[in-house]
Phi, psi and omega in degrees: 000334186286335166280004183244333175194156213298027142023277177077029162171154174231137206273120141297196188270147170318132212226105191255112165232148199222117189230112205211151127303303214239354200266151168294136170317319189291307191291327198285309175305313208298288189303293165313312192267002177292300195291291200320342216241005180264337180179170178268335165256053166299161183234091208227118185233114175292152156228160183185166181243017172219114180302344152314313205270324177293349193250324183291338182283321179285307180296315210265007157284269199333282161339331177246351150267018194284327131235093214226100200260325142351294185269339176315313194294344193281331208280308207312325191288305232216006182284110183208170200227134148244126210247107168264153176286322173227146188312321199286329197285313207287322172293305183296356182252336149327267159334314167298328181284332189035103191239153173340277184244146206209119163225158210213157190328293202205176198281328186310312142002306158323340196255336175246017215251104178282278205249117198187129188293301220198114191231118163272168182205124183120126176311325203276330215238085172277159187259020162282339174305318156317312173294323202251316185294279184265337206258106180326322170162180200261022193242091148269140164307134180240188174055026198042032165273020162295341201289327161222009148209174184282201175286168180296151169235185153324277187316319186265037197226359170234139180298116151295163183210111166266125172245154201231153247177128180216108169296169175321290194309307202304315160323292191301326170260039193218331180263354146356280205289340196262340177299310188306318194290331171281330175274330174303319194272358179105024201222071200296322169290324170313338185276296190327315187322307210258333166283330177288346158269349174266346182250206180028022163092028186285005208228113184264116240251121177293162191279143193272134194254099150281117156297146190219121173278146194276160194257140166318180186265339183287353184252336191301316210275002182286100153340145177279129189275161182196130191275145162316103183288087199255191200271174191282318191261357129210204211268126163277114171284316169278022172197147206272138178215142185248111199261040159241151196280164168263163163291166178269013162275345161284333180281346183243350164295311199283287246252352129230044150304144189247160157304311184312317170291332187284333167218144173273346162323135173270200193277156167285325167329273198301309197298289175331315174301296160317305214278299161324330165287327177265336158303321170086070167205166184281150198285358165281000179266009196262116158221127237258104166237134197296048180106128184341310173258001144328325186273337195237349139296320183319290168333303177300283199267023157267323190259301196283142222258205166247116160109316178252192177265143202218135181251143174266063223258051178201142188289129178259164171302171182283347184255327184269015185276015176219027218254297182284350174285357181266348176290309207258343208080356197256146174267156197233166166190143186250138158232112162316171178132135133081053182233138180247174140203171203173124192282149187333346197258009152274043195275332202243176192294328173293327155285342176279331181282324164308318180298306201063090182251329211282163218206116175260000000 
């Protein structure tokens, strides 16, 4: 069969190693003349650090083949008890045979075990249960070719077809370097291959996606304020209102006022924009606050939980730099970066770009 489709390997005769400390003289042996009895050139190798547990094992293998004329001839040919000095000496001579059926102690074992076709673990985990049982089928690497692949499967009866996708973005940052790496070998069209999509305006700048981290659910679940409307004929105490119409020398007084008499700040919109521009981000990612730890109570209790963690990439005053986590519960750490400010007399968008108040 290995010659009708891609294998990648031919199953010699069978091969048992067994690396144990702590396991019964019965079960062990038990287990070796079980693999031996499959052929005379089986291969059944005990490993072990305690010179007790190898010599009770070596009778109690000679004894249970005795008549087994099969596995006797596989023990007598191929049969060996290895006295390692230390459990590691016991482990690296494992890993080196990378044997067919491979059984070990306890599940920890698993953590040093590189190479084994089929590892039972466990007194209990005989290794005929494998054959009949539990065991995907009987075409394991033998002759240590446990060293690169496993038992036969599924998988080596399916074609893989790997396929690739190269969105816009992906291109503009990933074909630089493989074009420098196609030029480097010398391979001119392969670079051309890949510049000729980057250039003469072949690349079309894709529409931009904002993720936005979601606000706890208590600020989700917050009504939208609205001041309390109270009626004309009487008075709200609990809010300040003025429950008389205004006059009409007040009224023509209010009407020709501009915003502008009213602030020297400008609208945010435009302010946003300029900042966003000099950050290189969209101006809905910008937001325009009354001083560093304004932006970062804002941060704390719109976004952040109890429990979790927040990196800051602006500096707060000494006093509030401890003030919100202990309001929300969540830990902090400040790295200045990528912060704008500007002192009052930098109010309209023309003066901010001149100045360059902004910080990256």
């Amino acid at each position: 069969m290995a010659f009708d489709c891609a294998i990648d390997m031919l199953a010699g005769p069978t091969e048992i190693v067994v690396t144990s400390d702590r396991g019964r003289a019965a079960d062990i042996a038990s287990d070796l003349v079980a693999q031996a009895e499959h052929d005379p050139e089986a291969l059944a190798i005990f490993i072990t650090t305690r010179l007790d547990l190898a010599h009770e094992v070596i009778a109690e293998a000679k004894k249970r083949s005795r008549n087994n004329p099969v596995a006797r001839e596989a023990l007598s040919r191929n049969g060996l008890a290895i006295l390692a000095s230390t459990v590691e000496e016991a482990r690296q001579i494992t890993n080196r045979l990378a044997p067919e059926h491979l059984t070990v102690d306890a599940p920890r074992d698993l953590d040093w075990i590189q190479n084994a076709g089929s590892i039972f673990v466990g007194r209990w985990s005989a290794q005929p249960m494998g054959d009949y049982i539990s065991g995907p089928n009987h075409t394991l690497p033998t002759g240590g070719m446990a060293r690169v692949r496993g038992g036969l499967s599924v998988n080596d009866f399916v074609k893989l077809v790997t396929v690739q996708e190269y969105s816009q973005q992906g291109l503009r940052t990933l074909g630089p370097p493989a074009s420098l790496l196609a030029e480097a070998e010398g391979l001119a069209a392969h670079a051309e291959s890949i510049r000729t999509r980057l250039s003469n305006g072949g690349l079309v700048p894709e529409p931009v996606t904002i993720s936005y981290p979601v606000p706890r659910l208590r600020v989700q679940r917050m009504k939208e304020y609205h001041p309390p409307l109270g009626s004309r004929d009487a008075l709200r105490l609990d809010f300040n209102e003025n429950t008389l119409a205004c006059s009409p020398e007040v009224r023509e007084v209010l009407g020709r006022i501009s915003t502008s008499d009213l602030t020297r700040y400008p609208e945010r919109e435009p302010i946003e924009a300029v900042v966003a521009e000099h950050l290189g981000v969209l101006p809905e990612q910008a937001v325009l606050t009354n001083g560093v730890d304004e932006a970062i109570h804002v941060l704390f209790e719109t976004f952040l939980e109890s429990g979790m963690k927040c990196s800051c990439l602006c500096r707060p005053t000494r006093c509030t730099r401890s003030m919100p986590p202990r309001q929300t519960r969540a830990s902090s750490r400040y790295k200045p970066r990528r912060t704008c400010s500007f002192p009052s007399s930098a109010c309209s968008p023309q003066s901010l770009r001149e100045q360059n108040h902004c910080d990256r």
